[in-house]
C-alpha positions, 0 to 999 in steps of 0.5 A: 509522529512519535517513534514506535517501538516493539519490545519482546520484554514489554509484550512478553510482561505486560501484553504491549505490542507497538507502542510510542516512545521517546524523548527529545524528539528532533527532526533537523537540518543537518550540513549535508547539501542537496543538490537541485533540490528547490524544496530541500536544500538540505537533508535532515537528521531524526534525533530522539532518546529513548530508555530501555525499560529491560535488560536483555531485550530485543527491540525494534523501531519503526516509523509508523505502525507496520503492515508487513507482506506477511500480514497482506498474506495472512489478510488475504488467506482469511478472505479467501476462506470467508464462505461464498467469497469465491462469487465476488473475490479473485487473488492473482499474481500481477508479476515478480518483482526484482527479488522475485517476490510476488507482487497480487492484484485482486479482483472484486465484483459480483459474480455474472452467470454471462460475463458477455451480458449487457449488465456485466458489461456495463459495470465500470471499472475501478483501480485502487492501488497502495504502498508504492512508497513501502514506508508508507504503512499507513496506506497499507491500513486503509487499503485493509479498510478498503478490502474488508469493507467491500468484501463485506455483507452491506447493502452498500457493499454488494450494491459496489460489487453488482455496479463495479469491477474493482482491481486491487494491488494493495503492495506496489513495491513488495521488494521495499517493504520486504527489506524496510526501505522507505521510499524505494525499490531494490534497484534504489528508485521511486517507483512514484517518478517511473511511470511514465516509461517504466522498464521491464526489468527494472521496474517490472511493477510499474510496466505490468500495472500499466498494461492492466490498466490498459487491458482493464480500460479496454474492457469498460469504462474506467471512472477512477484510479486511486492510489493511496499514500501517506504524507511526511508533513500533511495532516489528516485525509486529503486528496490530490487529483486530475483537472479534467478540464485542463 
């Protein structure tokens, strides 16, 4: 997890986007306590050094690659225009946010002559979602993965779109990753911790994915919810999930 660095210099001389830097990297308990915390009893301080290669330069940090709002726009614009894709691909405003940013959804299946149809009808639902956490860049680059691989010609895509309904919001806290937070909204929240009985105007996100949901599980069966994350401290992919039996 070493640090990344854009530098208009380095792109502009060598052809260098984001790149990794840094030295004496330090991730360390500091003397400020935690209160109730049982995993955490104190915060932490991030300490590196790092050596500016140009006089003169504008240079940015980030935590891990960005994916910004823009690039989902520029991503989604580029599949919209793709020939054919309005038989199985639909962009859509879910709601707007506390700053009045528009949060989308997508919708991705075969298009159905009948959509009353008993084989319309039988597809069953999937809900992917991604990036509650807005520092979590990286659930952004697999939820691209996701999107460019079921929009795609494979056999194995077209066979997903005949059997499924996918619904899609690929940037739950647009607001946090318009304005760099980490882990919150604007109104400095978990949106992850608001689900359970989100507020309408606080957490207009959470409420509006939930009544999709509901609407969505009304209409077919819903096999699965997905919502992509990443991790501070796990390595690799991994999962965490329900215990139907329980």
């Amino acid at each position: 997890m070493k640090i990344l660095c854009f530098s208009n210099k380095v792109k502009e001389t060598e052809g260098v986007g984001w790149h990794r830097v840094g030295e004496k990297i330090a991730y360390i308990p500091n003397q400020y306590k935690r209160d109730n915390n049982r995993f955490f009893r104190t915060y932490y301080s991030l300490t590196f050094t790092h050596t500016f290669a140009y006089e003169d330069d504008q240079q940015f940090f980030a935590h891990c690659f960005p994916y910004t709002y823009s690039d989902l726009q520029e991503d989604l614009n580029r599949i919209d225009k793709i020939e054919g894709a309005q038989n199985f691909f639909h962009k859509g405003t879910l709601t707007r946010t506390l700053a009045g940013n528009r949060c989308e959804y997508l919708t991705i299946t075969s298009k159905d002559k009948d959509p009353k149809s008993a084989k319309a009808m039988a597809k069953k639902g999937i809900f992917i979602s991604a990036r509650v956490h807005p520092g979590e860049s990286n659930a952004s680059w697999m939820m691209k993965g996701v999107i460019e691989f079921l929009v795609g010609n494979s056999p194995e895509a077209r066979a997903l779109r005949e059997h499924f309904v996918f619904k899609i919001v690929p940037i739950l806290n647009p607001d946090g990753v318009i304005n760099g937070n980490y882990r919150c909204s604007l109104s400095g929240q978990d949106l992850n911790r608001r689900w359970k009985t989100p507020n309408k105007i606080l957490h207009p996100v959470n409420f509006c994915v939930k009544k999709l949901i509901r609407q969505f599980a009304k209409e077919r069966e819903l096999v699965l919810y997905c919502d992509l994350h990443g991790h501070s401290r796990r390595k690799n992919i991994f999962m965490y999930g329900n215990n139907l039996r329980e």
